[in-house]
C-alpha positions as CSV (number, residue, x, y, z in Angstrom):
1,X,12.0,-5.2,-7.0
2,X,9.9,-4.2,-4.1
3,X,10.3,-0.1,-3.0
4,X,7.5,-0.2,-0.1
5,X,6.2,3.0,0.5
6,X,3.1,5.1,2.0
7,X,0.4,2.5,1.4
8,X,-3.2,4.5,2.5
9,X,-6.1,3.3,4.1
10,X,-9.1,4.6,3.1
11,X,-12.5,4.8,5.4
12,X,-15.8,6.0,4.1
13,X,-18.4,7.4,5.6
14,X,-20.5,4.0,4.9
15,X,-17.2,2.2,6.3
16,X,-18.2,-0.6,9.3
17,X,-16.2,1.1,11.4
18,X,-15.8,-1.2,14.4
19,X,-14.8,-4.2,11.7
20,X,-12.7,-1.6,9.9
21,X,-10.7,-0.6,13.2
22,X,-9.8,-4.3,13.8
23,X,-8.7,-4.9,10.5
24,X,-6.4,-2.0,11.0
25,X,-5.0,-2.3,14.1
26,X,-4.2,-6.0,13.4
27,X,-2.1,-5.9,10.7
28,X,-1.0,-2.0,11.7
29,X,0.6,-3.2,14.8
30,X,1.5,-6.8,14.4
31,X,5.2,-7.1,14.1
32,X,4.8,-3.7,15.7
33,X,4.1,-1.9,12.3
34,X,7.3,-3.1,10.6
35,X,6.0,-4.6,7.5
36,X,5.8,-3.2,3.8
37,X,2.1,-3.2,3.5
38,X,0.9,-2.4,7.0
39,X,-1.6,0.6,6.5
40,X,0.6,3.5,6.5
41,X,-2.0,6.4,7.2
42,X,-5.7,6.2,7.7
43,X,-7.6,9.0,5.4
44,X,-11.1,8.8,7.5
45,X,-14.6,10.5,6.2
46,X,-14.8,13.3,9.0
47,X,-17.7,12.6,9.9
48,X,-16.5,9.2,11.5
49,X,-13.0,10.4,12.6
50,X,-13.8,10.1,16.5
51,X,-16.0,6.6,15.4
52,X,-12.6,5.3,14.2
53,X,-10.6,6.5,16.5
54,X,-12.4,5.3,19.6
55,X,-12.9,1.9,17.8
56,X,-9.1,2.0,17.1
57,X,-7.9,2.1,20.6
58,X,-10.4,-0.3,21.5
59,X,-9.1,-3.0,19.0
60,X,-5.7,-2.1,20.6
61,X,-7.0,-2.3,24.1
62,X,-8.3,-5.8,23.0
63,X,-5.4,-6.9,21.2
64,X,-2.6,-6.3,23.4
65,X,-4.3,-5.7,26.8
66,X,-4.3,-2.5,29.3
67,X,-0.7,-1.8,28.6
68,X,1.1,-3.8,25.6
69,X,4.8,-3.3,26.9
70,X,3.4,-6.3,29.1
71,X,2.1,-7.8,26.4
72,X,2.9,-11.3,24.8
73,X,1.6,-10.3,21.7
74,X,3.3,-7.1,21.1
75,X,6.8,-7.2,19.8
76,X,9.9,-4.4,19.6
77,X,11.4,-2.1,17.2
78,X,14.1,-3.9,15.4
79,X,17.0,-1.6,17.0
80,X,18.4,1.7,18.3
81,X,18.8,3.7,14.9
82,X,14.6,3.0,13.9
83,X,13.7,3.7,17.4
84,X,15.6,6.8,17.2
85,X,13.9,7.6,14.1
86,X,10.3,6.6,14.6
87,X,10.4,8.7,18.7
88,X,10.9,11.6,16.0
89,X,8.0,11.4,14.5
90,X,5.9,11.3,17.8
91,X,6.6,15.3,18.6
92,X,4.8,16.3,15.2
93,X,1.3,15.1,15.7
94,X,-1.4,15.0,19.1
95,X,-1.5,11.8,20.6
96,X,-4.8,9.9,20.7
97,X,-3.5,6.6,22.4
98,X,-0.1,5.6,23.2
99,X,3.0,7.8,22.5
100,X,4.9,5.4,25.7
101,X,8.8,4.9,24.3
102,X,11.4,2.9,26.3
103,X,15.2,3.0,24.4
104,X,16.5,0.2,26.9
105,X,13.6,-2.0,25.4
106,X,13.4,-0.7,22.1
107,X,9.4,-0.4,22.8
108,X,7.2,1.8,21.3
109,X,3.6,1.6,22.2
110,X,0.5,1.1,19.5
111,X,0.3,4.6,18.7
112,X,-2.3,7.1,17.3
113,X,-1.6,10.6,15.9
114,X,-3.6,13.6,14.7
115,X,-3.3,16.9,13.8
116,X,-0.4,16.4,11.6
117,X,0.7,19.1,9.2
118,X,0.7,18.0,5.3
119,X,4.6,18.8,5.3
120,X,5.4,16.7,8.8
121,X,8.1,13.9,7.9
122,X,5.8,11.6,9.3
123,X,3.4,12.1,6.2
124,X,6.7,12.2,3.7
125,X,8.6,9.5,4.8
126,X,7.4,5.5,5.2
127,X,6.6,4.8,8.9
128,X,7.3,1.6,9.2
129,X,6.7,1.3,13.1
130,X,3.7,0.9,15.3
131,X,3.1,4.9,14.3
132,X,-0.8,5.6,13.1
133,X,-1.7,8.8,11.5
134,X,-5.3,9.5,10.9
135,X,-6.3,12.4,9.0
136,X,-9.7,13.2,8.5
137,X,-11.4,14.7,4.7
138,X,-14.4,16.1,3.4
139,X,-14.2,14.7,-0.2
140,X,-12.8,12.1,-1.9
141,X,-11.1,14.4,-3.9
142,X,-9.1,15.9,-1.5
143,X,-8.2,12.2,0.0
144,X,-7.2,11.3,-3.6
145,X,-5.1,14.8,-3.6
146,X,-3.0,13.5,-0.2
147,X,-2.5,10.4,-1.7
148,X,-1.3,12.1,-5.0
149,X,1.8,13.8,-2.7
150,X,3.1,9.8,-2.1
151,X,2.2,8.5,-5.4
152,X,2.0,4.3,-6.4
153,X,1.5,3.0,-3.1
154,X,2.8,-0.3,-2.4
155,X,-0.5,-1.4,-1.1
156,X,-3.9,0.6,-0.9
157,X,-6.9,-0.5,1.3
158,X,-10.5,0.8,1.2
159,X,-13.2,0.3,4.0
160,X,-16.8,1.1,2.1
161,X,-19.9,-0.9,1.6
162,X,-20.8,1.1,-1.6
163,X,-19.8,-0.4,-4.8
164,X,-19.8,2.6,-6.8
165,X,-17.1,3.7,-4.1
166,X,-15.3,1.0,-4.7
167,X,-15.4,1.7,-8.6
168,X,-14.4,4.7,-7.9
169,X,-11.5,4.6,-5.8
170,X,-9.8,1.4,-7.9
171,X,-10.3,3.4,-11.1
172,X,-8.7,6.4,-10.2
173,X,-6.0,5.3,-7.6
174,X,-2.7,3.3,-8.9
175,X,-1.1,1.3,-6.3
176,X,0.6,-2.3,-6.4
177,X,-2.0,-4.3,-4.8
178,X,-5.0,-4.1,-1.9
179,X,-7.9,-5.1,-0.4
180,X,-11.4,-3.5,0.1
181,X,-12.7,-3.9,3.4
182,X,-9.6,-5.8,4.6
183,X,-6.2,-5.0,4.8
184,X,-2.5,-6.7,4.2
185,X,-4.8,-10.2,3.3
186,X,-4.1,-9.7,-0.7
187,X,-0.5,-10.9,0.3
188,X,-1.6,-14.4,1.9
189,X,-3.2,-15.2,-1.6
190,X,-0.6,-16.9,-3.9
191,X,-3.3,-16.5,-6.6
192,X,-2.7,-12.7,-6.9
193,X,0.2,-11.2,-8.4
194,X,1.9,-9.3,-5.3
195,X,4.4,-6.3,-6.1
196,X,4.8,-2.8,-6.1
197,X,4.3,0.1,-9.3
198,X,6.6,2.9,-10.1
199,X,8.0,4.5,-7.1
200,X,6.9,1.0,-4.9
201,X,8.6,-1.6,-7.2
202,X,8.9,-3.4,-10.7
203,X,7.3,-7.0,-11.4
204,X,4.7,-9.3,-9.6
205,X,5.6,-12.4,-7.2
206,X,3.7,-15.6,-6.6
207,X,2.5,-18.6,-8.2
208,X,2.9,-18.5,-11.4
209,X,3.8,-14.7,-11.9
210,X,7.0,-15.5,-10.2
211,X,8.3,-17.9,-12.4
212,X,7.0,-14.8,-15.3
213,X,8.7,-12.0,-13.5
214,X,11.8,-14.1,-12.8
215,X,12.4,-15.9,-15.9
216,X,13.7,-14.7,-19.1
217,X,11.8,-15.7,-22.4
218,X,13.3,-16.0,-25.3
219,X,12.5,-15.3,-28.3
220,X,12.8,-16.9,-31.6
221,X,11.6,-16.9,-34.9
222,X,11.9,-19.9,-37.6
223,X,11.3,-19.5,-41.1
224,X,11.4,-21.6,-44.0
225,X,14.2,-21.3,-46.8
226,X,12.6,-22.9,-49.7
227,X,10.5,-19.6,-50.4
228,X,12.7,-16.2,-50.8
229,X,10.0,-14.0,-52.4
230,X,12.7,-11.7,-54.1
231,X,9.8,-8.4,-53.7
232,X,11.4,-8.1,-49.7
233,X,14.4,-7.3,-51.4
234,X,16.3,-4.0,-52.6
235,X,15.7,-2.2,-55.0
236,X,12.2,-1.7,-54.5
237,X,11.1,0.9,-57.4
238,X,8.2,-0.3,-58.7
239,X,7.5,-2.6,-56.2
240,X,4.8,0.0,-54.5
241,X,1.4,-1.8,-55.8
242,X,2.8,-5.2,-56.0
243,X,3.3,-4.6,-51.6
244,X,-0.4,-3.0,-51.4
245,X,-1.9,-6.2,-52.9
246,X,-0.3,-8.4,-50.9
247,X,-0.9,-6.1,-47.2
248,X,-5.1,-6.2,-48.4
């Protein structure tokens, strides 16, 4: 059973950001940010918030041209009630890049948003649209406190060079499944269990955990009948030190 969810991005101050920014925006935006584990929100070391965010809208620039509505490449928003729903979202954060919406067309242009209050429906609810929030911290700590609100991801992704970041982050975050330094790729490997935890789903898919998560097994136990060892049966008074031999 697969819930989705808020899956988190996390960039480190040691993050390659221009790399990072790619990674991001492609699987962000492709299908225009309607898939389960496209990056959800981007929690960004503040000192590289700008970095990312000029290295964002030039991946998008680069991706789907000067203006994507044009674009062959960039795709629409499934129909009138998510459109409805994601132009909502656009009045509770600043706009970096984008923010365009046509109804008619069902278009909603690779978007950017700051500034978003920790209560905005946008941070609550799961996006699922070409919608990118990037929130800047100071501390891993408080990342790891944001992503606490939105807890067992679906998918969790981690841009850092530092392995003892990495340890970090893996040990104390639980989420389905991720990549470090990539994002949405774990999914394209039928070698790694894909599903969701808790609040993101129950079991694992692919290769062989499918036919584990999807097939029932049975249990059985045989045993003999020519020995019937009458000590396993009532009464048992006085049978105390005879059982303690035989357990040692």
């Amino acid at each position: 059973l697969e819930l989705g969810g808020k899956s988190p991005c996390i960039v480190a101050a040691d993050a390659n950001i221009d790399v990072a920014a790619r990674r991001i925006a492609l699987s962000k935006f492709s299908n225009v940010g309607q898939m389960c584990i496209a990056p959800d929100y981007v929690l960004v070391h503040e000192s590289k918030q700008q970095a990312l965010q000029d290295a964002l809208v030039k991946a998008i620039k680069r991706f789907f041209g000067d203006d994507p509505l044009n674009s062959s490449e960039y795709g629409r928003i499934i129909n009138e009630k998510q459109f409805d729903r994601l132009t909502a979202y656009l009045q509770e954060g600043d706009t970096v890049t984008g923010g365009a919406a046509i109804r008619e067309q069902l278009y909603i242009a690779p978007t950017i948003l700051t500034n978003l209050r920790s209560d905005a429906r946008i941070m609550r609810e799961e996006i699922f649209g070409p919608l990118l929030p990037v929130i800047p911290y100071k501390s891993s700590e408080q990342a790891k406190q944001i992503i606490a609100e939105n807890p067992d991801p679906l998918a969790f992704y981690l841009f850092t060079q530092s392995s003892d970041e990495e340890k970090q982050w893996m040990d104390d975050v639980a989420f389905g499944g991720g990549c470090v330094n990539n994002t949405a790729l774990h999914f394209t490997n039928s070698r790694l269990p894909f599903g969701g935890r808790g609040n993101s789903g129950i079991g694992k898919y692919h290769g062989r955990f499918t036919f584990d998560t999807f097939s029932h097994h049975k249990s059985v136990l045989k045993t003999p009948t020519w020995l019937d060892p009458s000590i396993k049966y009532p009464p048992f008074k006085g049978k105390l030190n005879l059982f303690k031999k035989i357990i040692r």
